[in-house]
N, C-alpha and C positions, 0 to 999 in steps of 0.2 A: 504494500500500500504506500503510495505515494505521501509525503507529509506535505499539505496542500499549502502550508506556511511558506515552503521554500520555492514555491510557485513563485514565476515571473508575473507580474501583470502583461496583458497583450495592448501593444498600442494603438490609438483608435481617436478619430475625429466625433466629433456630431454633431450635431446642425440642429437648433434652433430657428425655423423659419418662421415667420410673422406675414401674415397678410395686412393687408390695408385695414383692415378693420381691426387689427391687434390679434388675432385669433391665431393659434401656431398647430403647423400641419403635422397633422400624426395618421400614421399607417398600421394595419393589422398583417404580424408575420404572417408569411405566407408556409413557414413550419412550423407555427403553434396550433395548437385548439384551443388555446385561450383566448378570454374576451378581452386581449389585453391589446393598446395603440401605445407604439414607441414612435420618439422621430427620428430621423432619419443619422446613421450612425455608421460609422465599419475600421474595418484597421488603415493603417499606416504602415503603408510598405516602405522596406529598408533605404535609407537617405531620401524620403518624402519629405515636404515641408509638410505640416499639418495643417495649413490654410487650403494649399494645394488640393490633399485628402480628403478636408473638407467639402470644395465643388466638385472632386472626382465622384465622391461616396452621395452627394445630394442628385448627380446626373443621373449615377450608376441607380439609386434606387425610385426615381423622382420624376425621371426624363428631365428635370428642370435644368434648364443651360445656364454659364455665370453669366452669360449679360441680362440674365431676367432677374439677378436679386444686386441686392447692394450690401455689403460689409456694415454691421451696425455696430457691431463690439467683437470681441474676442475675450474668453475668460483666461482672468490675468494666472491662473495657475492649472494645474491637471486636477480631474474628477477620478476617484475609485471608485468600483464597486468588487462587491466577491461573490463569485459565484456558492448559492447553495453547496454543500457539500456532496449531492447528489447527484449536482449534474459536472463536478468538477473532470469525470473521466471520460462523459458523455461528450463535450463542447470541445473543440479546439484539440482535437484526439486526446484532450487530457496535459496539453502541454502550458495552459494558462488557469493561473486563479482568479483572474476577474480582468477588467478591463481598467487603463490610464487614459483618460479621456477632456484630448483639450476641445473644448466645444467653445463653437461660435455663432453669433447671431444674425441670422441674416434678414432683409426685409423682401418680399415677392415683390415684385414691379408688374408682372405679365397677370394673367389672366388665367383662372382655373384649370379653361381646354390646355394652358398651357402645361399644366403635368398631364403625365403619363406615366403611370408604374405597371406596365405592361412593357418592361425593360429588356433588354437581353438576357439579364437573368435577374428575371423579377425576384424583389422578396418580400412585396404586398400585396393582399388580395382584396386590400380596401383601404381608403384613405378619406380624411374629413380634418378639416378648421374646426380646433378646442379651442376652449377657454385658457390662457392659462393655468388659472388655479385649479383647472380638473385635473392637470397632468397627472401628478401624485397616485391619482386614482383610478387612472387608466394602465400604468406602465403595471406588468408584474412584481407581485410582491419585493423583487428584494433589489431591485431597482428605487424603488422610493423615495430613498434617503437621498441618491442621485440626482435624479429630478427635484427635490425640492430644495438641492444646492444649485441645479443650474439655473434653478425661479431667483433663488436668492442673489445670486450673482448679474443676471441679469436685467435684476427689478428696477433697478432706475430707466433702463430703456421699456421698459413694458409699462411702465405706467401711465 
């Protein structure tokens, strides 16, 4: 048995998007059965910049291209989280304990027809404008504390 302490974290962007109305886009995995909406997130491949990662990983899940949002912040340090202990051998063959994740905020400028997560290789099978303050309670459980650093860090621009 692995001792999951001495797991690496996996590194990883995420995106914050915001519509014009303040509302931020969340998706349903396309490999869970849970009722659970995350936004849009993934790793950082070796000698990426993380802004970079960022519009690859918003394209790659989103179809949303970077001239359609605008840069509104960047959180000024990295996010953790750890995976369950259950799913620690299931996820990432087992090679990561949770994700380092610099997340950024972005604003939509384009128009809804303009996503598409019918991607190369989708990994939504449904997407919708939250509230902010739902987020918390949309992501899976052990994500939560996550999300409710990235509200916290983000809250002068969301308000």
């Amino acid at each position: 048995m692995t001792d999951i302490a001495s797991l690496p974290y996996r590194p990883c962007a995420g995106v914050m998007l915001i519509n014009r109305e303040g509302r931020v886009f969340v998706g349903q995995r396309l490999d869970s059965t849970l009722e659970a909406w995350q936004m849009p997130q993934g790793g950082i491949d070796p000698g990426e910049d993380p802004l970079d990662a960022a519009y690859r990983e918003l394209w790659e899940e989103t179809g949303v291209v970077r001239e359609h949002v605008e840069l509104v912040a960047a959180a000024p340090e990295e996010l953790t989280y750890d995976l369950p202990e259950e799913l620690v051998g299931k996820i990432w063959k087992g090679k990561w304990r949770g994700q380092r994740q610099r997340w950024f905020l972005f604003r939509f400028l384009a128009e809804d027809g303009d996503v598409d997560i019918a991607t190369a290789e989708p990994e939504f099978r449904a997407w919708r404008w939250a509230d902010p303050k739902d987020l918390p309670e949309l992501i899976v459980p052990f994500k939560r504390e996550l999300y409710r650093e990235v509200l916290r860090v983000f809250a002068g621009q969301l308000a």
